[in-house]
N, C-alpha and C positions, 0 to 999 in steps of 0.2 A: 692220153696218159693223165691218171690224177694224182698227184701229191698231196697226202691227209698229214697234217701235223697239230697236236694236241701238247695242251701242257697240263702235266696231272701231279699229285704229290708225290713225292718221291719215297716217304715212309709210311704211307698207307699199303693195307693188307691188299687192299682190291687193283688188279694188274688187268692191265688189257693186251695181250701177245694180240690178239686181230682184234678189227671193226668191220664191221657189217657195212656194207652200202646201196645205195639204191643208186641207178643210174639214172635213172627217168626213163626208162625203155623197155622193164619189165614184163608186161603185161601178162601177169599172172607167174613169171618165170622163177626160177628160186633168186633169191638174194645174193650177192656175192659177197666173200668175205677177202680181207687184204689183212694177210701177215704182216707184220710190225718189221720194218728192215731197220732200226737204227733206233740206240736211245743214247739221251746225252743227258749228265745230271748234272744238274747247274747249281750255283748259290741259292740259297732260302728252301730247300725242299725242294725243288721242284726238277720232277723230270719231263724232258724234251724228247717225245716218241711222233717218228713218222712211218707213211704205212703209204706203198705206192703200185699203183693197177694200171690196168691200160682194159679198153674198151671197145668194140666196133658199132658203129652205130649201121643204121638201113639207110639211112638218107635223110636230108636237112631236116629242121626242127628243133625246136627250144626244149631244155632238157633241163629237169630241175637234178642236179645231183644233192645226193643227200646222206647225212652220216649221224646215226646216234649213238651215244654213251651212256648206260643206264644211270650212272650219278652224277649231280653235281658236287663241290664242295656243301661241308655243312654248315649253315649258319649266315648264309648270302641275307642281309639284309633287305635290298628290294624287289625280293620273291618270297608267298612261303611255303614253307616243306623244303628248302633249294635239296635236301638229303635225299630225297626221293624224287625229285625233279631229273629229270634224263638233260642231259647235253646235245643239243645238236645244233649241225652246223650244216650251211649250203648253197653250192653258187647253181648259177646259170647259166650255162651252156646254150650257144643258139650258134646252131649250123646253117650257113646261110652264104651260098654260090655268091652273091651277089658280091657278102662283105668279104666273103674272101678266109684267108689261112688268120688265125688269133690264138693266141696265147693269155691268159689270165693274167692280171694282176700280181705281185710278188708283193710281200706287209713283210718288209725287212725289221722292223723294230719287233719286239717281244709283246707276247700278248697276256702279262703281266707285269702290273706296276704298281709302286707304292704313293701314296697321296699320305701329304701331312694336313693333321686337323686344324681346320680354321687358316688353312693357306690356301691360295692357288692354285691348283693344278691344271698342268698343261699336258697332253698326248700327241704324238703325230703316229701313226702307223707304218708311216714312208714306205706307201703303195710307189710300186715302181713298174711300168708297165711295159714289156719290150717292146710295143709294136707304136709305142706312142702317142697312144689314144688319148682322147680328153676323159679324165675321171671327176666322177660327183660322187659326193659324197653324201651322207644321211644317215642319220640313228633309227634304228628300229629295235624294235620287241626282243628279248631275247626268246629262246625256242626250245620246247620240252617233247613232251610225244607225240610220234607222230611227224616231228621235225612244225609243227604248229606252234603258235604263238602262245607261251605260258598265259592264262587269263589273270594270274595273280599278279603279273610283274609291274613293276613301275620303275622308271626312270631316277636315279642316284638323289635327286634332289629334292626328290617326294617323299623320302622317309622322314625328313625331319619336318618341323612346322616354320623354321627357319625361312627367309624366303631366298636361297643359296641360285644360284643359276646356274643349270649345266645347256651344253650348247656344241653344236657341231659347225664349222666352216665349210660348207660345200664347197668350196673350190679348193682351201688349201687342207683339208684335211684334219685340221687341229682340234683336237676335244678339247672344250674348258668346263673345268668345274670351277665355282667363285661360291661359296667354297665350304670344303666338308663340315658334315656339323657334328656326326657321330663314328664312331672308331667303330671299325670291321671291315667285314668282305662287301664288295657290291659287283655287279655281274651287268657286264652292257654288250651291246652287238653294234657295228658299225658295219654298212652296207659300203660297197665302190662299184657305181656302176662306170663302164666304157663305154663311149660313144664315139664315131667315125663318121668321117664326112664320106659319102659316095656318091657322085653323080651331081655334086650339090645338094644331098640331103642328109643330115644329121640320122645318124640311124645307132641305136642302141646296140652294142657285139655282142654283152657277156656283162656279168655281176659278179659276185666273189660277197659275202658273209662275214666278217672275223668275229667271235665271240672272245670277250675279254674280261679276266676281273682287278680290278683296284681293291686294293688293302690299305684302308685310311687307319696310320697310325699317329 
């Protein structure tokens, strides 16, 4: 079973009732789509839409799943076009006898938030894991068509000439920016991979994506 949750504006024209997905298992098959079961509209504009499927696979193997949205918001600073940039998002799935029954990651906090300029900012995602795995963490690329790595994109702290430091803690999960130089949207992805000990050997279960944007005001 996959649970998709997006946060999109809430007064915009452009609505998504389904999302398209790939499961990593296609092979030539048509596309599956997952109707929207639930929206919640929260403070600042923003609506909270999730979208939930279920899958059979043939047997073990690492599966990339995967989910586009044709837009992003307009005016992302470290992208460009972000208007015509696509959204996607996607974990990794690895079936695997060995390691056994896993469940993904859970990113309890919101995947929007506001940054004051020329302050601080701190994030935690509060990846919550029920099976208890060790999680790492890492910033990557955010991701446009194709579910591939935008070529325009750069990292929050490269728009300005400022020399600002943004920075991810693998182990505990916390983004810092130090700290914003210019007011608007900015757009980041934050990886959590799980790892397990079996056998005495560290062995990687499963990854999870969160694409997130900061609005420095």
């Amino acid at each position: 079973e996959v649970l998709i949750t997006t946060y999109t504006k809430a007064s915009a024209l452009a609505d998504r009732p389904s999302l398209y997905l790939l499961w990593g298992d296609e092979n030539g098959n048509d596309v599956d789509s997952l109707e929207r079961e639930f929206i919640n509209i929260s403070p600042g504009d923003i609506q909270i839409n999730t979208y939930r499927g279920t899958h059979t696979y043939g047997g073990p193997g690492v599966f990339e799943i995967k989910v586009e949205d044709p837009n992003r918001n307009e005016g992302v600073l470290n992208m460009l076009g972000s208007v015509d940039t696509p959204f996607a998002i996607r974990s990794l799935l690895i079936i695997d006898p060995v390691a056994g029954h896993n469940n993904s990651v859970q990113l309890l906090n919101p995947a929007t938030e506001n940054a004051c300029l020329n302050r601080s900012w701190i994030h935690n995602p509060a990846a919550y894991d029920p099976d208890g795995d060790q999680l790492v963490y890492s910033l990557v690329s955010c991701r446009g068509f194709n579910g591939d790595p935008i070529p325009t994109y750069v990292y929050p702290n490269e728009v300005s000439s400022a020399e600002d430091l943004f920075f991810i803690d693998s182990e505990t999960g916390d983004v810092v920016w130090d700290s914003p130089q210019i007011v608007g949207e900015y757009n980041i992805a934050i990886r959590v991979e799980e790892f397990r000990e079996i056998n005495g050997v560290v062995m990687k279960v499963g990854e999870v994506i969160r694409d997130m944007q900061i609005d420095v005001q």
